[in-house]
N, C-alpha and C positions, 0 to 999 in steps of 0.2 A: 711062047711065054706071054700073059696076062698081068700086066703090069696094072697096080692100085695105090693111089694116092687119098691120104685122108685125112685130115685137121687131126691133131693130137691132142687129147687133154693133162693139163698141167697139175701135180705133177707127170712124168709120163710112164710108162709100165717098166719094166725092170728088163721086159725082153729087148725096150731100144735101147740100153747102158755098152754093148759091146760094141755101138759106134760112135760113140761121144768120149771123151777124155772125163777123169774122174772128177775134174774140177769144173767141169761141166756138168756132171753128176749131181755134185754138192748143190752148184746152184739153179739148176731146173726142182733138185727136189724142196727148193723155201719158195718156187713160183707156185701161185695157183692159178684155175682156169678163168680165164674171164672172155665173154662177149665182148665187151667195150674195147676200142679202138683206140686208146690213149697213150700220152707217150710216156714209155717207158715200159709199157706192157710188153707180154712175150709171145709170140706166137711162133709154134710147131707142127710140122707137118713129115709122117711118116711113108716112107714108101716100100709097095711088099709086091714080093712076085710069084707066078704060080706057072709050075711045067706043068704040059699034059698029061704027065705021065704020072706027077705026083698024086693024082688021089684026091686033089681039092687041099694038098697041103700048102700054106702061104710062109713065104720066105720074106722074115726082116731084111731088107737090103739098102733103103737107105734113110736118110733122117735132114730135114733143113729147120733149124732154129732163127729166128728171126725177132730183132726188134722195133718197135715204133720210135724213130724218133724225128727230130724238127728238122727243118728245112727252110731254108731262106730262100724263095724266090728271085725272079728279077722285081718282080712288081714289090719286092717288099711287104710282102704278105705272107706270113708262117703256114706252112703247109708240113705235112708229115711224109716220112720217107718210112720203107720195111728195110732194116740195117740188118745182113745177113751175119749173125754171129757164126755159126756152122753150116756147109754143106758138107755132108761125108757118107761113103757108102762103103760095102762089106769088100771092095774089092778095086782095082784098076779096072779091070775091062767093063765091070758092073758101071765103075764112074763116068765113064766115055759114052755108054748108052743110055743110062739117066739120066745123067745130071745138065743136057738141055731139056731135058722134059720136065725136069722138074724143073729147071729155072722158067719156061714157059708160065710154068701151073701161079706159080709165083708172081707173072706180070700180068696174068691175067687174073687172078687176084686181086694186087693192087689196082688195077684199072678198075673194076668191079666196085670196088670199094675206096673211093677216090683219094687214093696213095697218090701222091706227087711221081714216084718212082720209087726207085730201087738202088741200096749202095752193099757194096760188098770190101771189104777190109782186105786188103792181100800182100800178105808178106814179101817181100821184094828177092828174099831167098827162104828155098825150103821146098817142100815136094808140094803142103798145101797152096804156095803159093802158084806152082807153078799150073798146077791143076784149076785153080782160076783165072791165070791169062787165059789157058786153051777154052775155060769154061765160057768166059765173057767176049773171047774172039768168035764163038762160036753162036751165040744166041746175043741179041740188043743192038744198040750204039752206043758206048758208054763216053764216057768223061773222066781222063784220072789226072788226079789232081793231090799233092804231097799231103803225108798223113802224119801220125803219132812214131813216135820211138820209143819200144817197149825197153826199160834199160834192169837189170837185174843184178844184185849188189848181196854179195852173201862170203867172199874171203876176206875176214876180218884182220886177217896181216897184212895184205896188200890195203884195203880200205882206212885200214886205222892211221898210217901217215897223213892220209888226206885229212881226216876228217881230225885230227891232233891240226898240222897247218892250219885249216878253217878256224879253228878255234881261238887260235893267236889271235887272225886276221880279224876275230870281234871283240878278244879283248881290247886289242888298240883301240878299236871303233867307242865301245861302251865307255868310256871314259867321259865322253861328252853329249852321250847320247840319251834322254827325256821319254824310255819306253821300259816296261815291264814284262815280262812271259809268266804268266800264270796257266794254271791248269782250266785244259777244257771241260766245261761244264754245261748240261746241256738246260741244268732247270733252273739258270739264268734265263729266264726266256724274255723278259721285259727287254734285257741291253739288246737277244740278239736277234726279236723281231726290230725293233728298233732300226737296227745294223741292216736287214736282211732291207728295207726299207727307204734305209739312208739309197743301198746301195744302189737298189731299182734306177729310186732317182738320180740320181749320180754317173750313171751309166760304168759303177765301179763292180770289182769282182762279186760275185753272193756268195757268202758262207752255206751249210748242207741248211736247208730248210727241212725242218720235220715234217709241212704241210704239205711241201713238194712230192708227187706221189709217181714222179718220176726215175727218183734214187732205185738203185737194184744195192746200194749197200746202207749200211750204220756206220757211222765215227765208231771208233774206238777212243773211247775215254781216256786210257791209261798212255795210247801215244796218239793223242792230239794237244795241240798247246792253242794257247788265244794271247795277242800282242794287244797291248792297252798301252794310251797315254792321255794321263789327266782322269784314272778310271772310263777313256771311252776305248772302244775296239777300234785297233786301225789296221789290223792285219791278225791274221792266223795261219796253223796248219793242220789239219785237219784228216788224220789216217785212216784206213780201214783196211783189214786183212781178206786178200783177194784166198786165202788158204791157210789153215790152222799153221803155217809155219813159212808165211809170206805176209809182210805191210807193207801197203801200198803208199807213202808218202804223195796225198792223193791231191787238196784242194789247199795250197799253196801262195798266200797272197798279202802285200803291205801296200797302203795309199800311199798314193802320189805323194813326192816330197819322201818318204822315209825308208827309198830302193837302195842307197849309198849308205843308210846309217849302220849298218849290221847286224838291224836286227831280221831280216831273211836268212841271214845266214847262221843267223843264233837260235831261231827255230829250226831248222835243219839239224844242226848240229847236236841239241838238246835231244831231238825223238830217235837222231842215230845212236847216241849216245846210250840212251836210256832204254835202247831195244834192243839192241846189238852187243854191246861192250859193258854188259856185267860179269862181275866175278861168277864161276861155277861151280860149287864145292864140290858137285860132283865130278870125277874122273871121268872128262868127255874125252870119246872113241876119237873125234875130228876136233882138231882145238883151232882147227882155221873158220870153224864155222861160225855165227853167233851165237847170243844167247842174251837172255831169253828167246828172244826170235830168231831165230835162223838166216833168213833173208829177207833182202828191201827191195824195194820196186817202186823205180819213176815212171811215169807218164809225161817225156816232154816230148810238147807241140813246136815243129820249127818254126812257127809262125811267132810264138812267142821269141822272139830274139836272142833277148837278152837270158832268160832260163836258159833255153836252148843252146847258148854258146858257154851260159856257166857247164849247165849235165856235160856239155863234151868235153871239155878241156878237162873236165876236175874228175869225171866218174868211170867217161871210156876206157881211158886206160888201165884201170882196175876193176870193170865190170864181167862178172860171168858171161851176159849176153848184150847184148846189142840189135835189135828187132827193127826195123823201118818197115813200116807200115804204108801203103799207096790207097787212097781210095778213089775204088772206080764209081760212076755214081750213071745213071740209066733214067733220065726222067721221061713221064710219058704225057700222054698229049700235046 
């Protein structure tokens, strides 16, 4: 067998769709191709095999999607990593004889083109997770070190107690509390360069910058909210739909001084509200599900503490899923 590897152009052909997830689908086909190395960009590489016997025919068998992103040094010097979003091939035994080769193709890649290294994301249960221990035990030296918890929120009977409690818990708060929630708005742009600004220097959270050409998403206007006091921003939350019937309650944040006032919790409880727990005139088939939007989706970091120990207490127990995520990470030189 005659194995071939070869850079992909984005979007990619329709014949590599039978090894990617749909939702992977969606978002390779809003990537386009580019040369440039920057972070945030995508880069894909396909791989095809040929028997002797075939004729000169070539077999889609497998596919590595990867992104650019930063890296922090020891020296403190920003450097970029290739962040493997997909490895995946037509088959098990196919995965076991690729997918060191093609992790190879990949390091030698980044060294070529001076990557800092290499991380890979890996579910702590699940078959793709497992297929990356054996993969990264098998080819590098890596580093793993605790990741993201994918959390997923879509039974509105079980969810709606919580999120009814939370509500109380800012009524009592808002009685004496000096902040407003208005609607996200993006062509305010004077307050929220301003903001994006402040933040820099501040060493405070940054709202989505438009200039940022890093983003792979858009806010969603209709469930994003922005926290004001005295007309200045002092926090937001800020969505985006990772699938026409998934929000991702995505960039999450209030300064210093106003984590206890309720109003984090009154941003939340607004975009749940207002995504999830509308009336449906129509006669819905599943009345556990939401609506307008279907389902929600956190992204918390256990590094962040305090989020981290709210998602668990308050969502675990009512969450569809629960995801922890490990990343391995492979630097070179």
């Amino acid at each position: 067998m005659n194995v071939f590897i070869e850079r992909l152009k984005l979007p990619i052909d329709e014949g590599w769709n039978q090894l990617i997830t749909p939702l992977q689908q969606a978002y390779l086909s809003r990537v386009s191709f580019s040369t440039e190395f920057q972070e945030g960009k995508i880069l894909a590489w396909g791989v095809t095999a040929r028997q002797p016997s075939a004729k000169g025919v070539d077999t889609k068998c497998g596919i590595l999607i990867v992104k650019i992103i930063k890296s922090l040094s020891t020296d403190e010097e920003q450097s970029l990593l290739l962040s493997v979003i997909s490895i995946a091939f037509g088959g098990l035994k196919v995965s076991k004889i690729l997918g060191p080769m093609l992790l190879r193709h990949l390091f030698n890649f980044a060294s070529e083109h001076g990557f800092s290294g290499v991380h890979i994301g890996c579910p702590k249960k699940g078959q793709y997770g497992d297929f990356v221990r054996e993969l990264t035990a098998s080819v590098g030296s890596w580093i793993l070190r605790p990741g993201k918890v994918i959390v997923r929120l879509s039974d509105i009977q079980r969810v709606g107690p919580v999120l009814t409690r939370l509500e109380k818990a800012v009524k009592r708060k808002q009685n004496s509390a000096d902040w407003q929630i208005e609607p996200y708005e993006l062509n305010d742009l004077r307050h929220w360069k301003d903001r994006i600004a402040f933040s820099t220097e501040n060493h405070f959270g940054v709202p989505w910058d438009s200039d940022d050409q890093s983003y792979d998403w858009e806010p969603s206007l209709q469930y994003s909210r922005v926290l004001k006091s005295n007309n200045l921003i002092i926090g937001w939350l800020i969505c985006h739909f990772i699938s026409e019937d998934v929000l991702r309650y995505g960039k999450l944040w209030v300064d210093p001084g106003w984590e206890k006032s309720g109003a984090p919790l009154a941003l939340l409880c607004e975009v749940i509200r207002s995504a999830h727990f509308q009336s449906n005139s129509k006669n819905s088939i599943d009345c556990n599900v939401g609506f307008p939007v279907p389902a929600g989706c956190f992204i918390s970091h256990p590094f962040n503490g305090n989020l981290h120990r709210f998602v668990t207490n308050k969502f675990k127990p009512v969450c569809d899923s629960w995801a922890e995520i490990l990343n391995y990470y492979c630097y070179l030189g």
